[in-house]
LOFI-94665 format. One record per residue (C-alpha): x, y, z. Coordinates in steps of 0.25 Angstrom, whole numbers. Layout:
N
(r (X, Y, Z));
...
***
This chain:
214
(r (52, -72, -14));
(r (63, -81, -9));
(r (74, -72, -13));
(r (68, -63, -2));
(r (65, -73, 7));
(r (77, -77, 8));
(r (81, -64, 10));
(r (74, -61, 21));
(r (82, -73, 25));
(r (94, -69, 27));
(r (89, -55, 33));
(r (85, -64, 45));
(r (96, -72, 45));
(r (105, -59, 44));
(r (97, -53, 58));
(r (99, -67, 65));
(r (114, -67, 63));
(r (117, -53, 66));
(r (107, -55, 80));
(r (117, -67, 83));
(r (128, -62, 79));
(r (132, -58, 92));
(r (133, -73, 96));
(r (141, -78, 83));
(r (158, -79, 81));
(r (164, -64, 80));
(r (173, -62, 69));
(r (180, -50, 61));
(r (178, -43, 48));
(r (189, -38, 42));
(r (189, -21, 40));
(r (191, -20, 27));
(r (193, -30, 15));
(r (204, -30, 2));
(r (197, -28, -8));
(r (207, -29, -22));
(r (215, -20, -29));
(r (221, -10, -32));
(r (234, -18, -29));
(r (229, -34, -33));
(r (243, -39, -31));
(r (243, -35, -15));
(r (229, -41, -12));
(r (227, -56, -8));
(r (214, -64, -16));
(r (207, -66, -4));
(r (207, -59, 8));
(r (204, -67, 20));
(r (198, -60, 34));
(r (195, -71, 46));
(r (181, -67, 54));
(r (184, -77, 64));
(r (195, -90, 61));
(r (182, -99, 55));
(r (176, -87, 46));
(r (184, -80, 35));
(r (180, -70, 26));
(r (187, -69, 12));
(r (185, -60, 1));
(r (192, -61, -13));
(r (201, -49, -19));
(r (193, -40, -28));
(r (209, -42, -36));
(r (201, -56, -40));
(r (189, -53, -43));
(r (180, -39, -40));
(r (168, -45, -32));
(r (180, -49, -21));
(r (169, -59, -14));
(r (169, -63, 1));
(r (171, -78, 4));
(r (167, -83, 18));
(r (176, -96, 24));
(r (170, -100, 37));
(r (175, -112, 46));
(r (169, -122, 53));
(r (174, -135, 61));
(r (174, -146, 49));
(r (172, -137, 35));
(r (174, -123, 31));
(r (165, -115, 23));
(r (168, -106, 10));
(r (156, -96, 6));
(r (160, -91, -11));
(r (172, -93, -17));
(r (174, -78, -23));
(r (175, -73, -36));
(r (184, -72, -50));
(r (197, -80, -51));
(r (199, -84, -37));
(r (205, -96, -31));
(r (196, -97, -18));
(r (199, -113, -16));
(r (215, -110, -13));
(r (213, -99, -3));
(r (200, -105, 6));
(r (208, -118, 6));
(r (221, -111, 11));
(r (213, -102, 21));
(r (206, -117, 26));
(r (220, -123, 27));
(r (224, -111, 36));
(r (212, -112, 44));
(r (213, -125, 46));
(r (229, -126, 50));
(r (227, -113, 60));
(r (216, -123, 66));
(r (224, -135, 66));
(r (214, -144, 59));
(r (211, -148, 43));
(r (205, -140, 34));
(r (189, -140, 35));
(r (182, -142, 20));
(r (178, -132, 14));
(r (164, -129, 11));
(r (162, -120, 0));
(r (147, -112, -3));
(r (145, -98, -10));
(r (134, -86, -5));
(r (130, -88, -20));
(r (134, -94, -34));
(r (139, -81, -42));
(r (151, -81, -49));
(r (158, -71, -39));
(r (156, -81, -27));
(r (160, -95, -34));
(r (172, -91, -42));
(r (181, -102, -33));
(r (170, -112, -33));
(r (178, -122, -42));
(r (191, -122, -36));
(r (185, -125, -22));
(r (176, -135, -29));
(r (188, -143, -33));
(r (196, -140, -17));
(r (196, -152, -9));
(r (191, -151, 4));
(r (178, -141, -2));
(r (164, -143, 0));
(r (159, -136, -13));
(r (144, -131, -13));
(r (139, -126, -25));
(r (133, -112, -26));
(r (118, -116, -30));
(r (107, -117, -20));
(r (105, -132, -21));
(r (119, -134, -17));
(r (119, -125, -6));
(r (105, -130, -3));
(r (111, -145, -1));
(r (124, -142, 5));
(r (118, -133, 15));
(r (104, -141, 18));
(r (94, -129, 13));
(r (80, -136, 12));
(r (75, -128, 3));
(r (82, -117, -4));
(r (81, -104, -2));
(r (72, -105, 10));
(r (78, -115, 22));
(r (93, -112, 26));
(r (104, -123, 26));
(r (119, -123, 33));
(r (133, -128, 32));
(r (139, -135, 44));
(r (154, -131, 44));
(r (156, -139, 57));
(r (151, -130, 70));
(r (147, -119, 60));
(r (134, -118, 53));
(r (136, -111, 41));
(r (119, -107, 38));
(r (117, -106, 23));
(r (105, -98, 18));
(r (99, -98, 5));
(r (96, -82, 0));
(r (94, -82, -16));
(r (93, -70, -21));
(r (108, -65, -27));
(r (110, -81, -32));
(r (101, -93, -32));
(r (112, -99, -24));
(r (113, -86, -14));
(r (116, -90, 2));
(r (118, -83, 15));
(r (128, -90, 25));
(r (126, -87, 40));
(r (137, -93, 48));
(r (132, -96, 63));
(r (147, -95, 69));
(r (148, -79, 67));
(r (135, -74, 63));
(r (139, -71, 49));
(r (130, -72, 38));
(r (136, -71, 22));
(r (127, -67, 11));
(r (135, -68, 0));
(r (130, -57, -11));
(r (115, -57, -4));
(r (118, -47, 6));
(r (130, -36, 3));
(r (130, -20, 3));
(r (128, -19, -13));
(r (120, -20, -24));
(r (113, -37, -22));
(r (109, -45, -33));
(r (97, -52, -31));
(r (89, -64, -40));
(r (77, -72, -39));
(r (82, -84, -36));
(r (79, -97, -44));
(r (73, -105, -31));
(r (69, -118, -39));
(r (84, -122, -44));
***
């Protein structure tokens, strides 16, 4: 079925980047992450961890709200690009835009809009949608495949891929329903990394049979 196509998808794409990943920007994962708790009042919302100076890695407190989510900024010449916007009663627009305005001001330049896309649509992944839908400076796509399908150019949805030009970095976009309708996989050429949102994790996955024909 397509869910299983496009599966067998992203397994390919996964062995392609890990075969060129040897050619692809190095970066840094952080050791250990703050998780929440037991002392709410020392721990920061967000904590933020630079792969490289164009890719950062957030992840939200579980003192906010227990799924404590990754969020992905990546950076490229002319916009910047924002994958989820986290979980529960959070105020994602403020703290990207102040990370941007930092970014931009250690590289002597403006700040780069914002293009904002989520690995999927649940509720857990688009809690900051509405503040960032009313930022200025934001390029806001919508979590549902056609949105995504158009923003991106994917033909036909789930079975050609699309891309998001961030300005010298290509930012692949792959359709992999199965968890939600809505369900991508990003590959970032720059550093070989591939983000899967809740498709591919150590746990327990929740997968659907997508509705292909909305």
């Amino acid at each position: 079925d397509e869910t299983s196509h496009a599966m067998i998808r992203l397994a390919v794409l996964l062995a392609v980047c890990v075969g060129a990943f040897a050619q692809v920007e190095p970066g840094v994962l952080p050791q250990t992450w703050m998780t929440g708790g037991p002392d709410c009042v020392a721990v920061p919302d967000w904590q933020v961890h630079a792969y490289n100076d164009r890719f950062y890695i957030l992840r939200e407190s579980g003192c906010i709200h227990y799924e404590k989510p990754f969020l992905y900024l990546i950076f490229g010449d002319d916009r910047a690009l924002l994958e989820d916007t986290g979980a529960g009663n959070v105020n994602t627009a403020t703290f990207v835009q102040g990370l941007i305005a930092k970014w931009a001001k250690a590289h002597s330049r403006s700040a780069p809009v914002l293009v904002v896309v989520h690995s999927h649509a649940h509720g857990d992944h688009t809690a900051g949608d509405k503040d960032l839908k009313a930022t200025a400076g934001v390029e806001f796509i919508a979590p549902t495949s056609a949105a995504i399908a158009e923003r991106a150019g994917i033909g036909k949805w789930p079975d050609t891929l699309g891309s998001i030009d961030l300005g010298n970095r290509v930012i692949d976009v792959i359709p992999i329903p199965g968890h939600n309708d809505a369900s991508i996989a990003l590959y970032d050429r720059r550093t070989g990394i591939l983000l899967t949102g809740d498709s591919l994790y150590p746990g327990r996955l929740y997968v659907n049979e997508p509705d292909l024909d909305t």
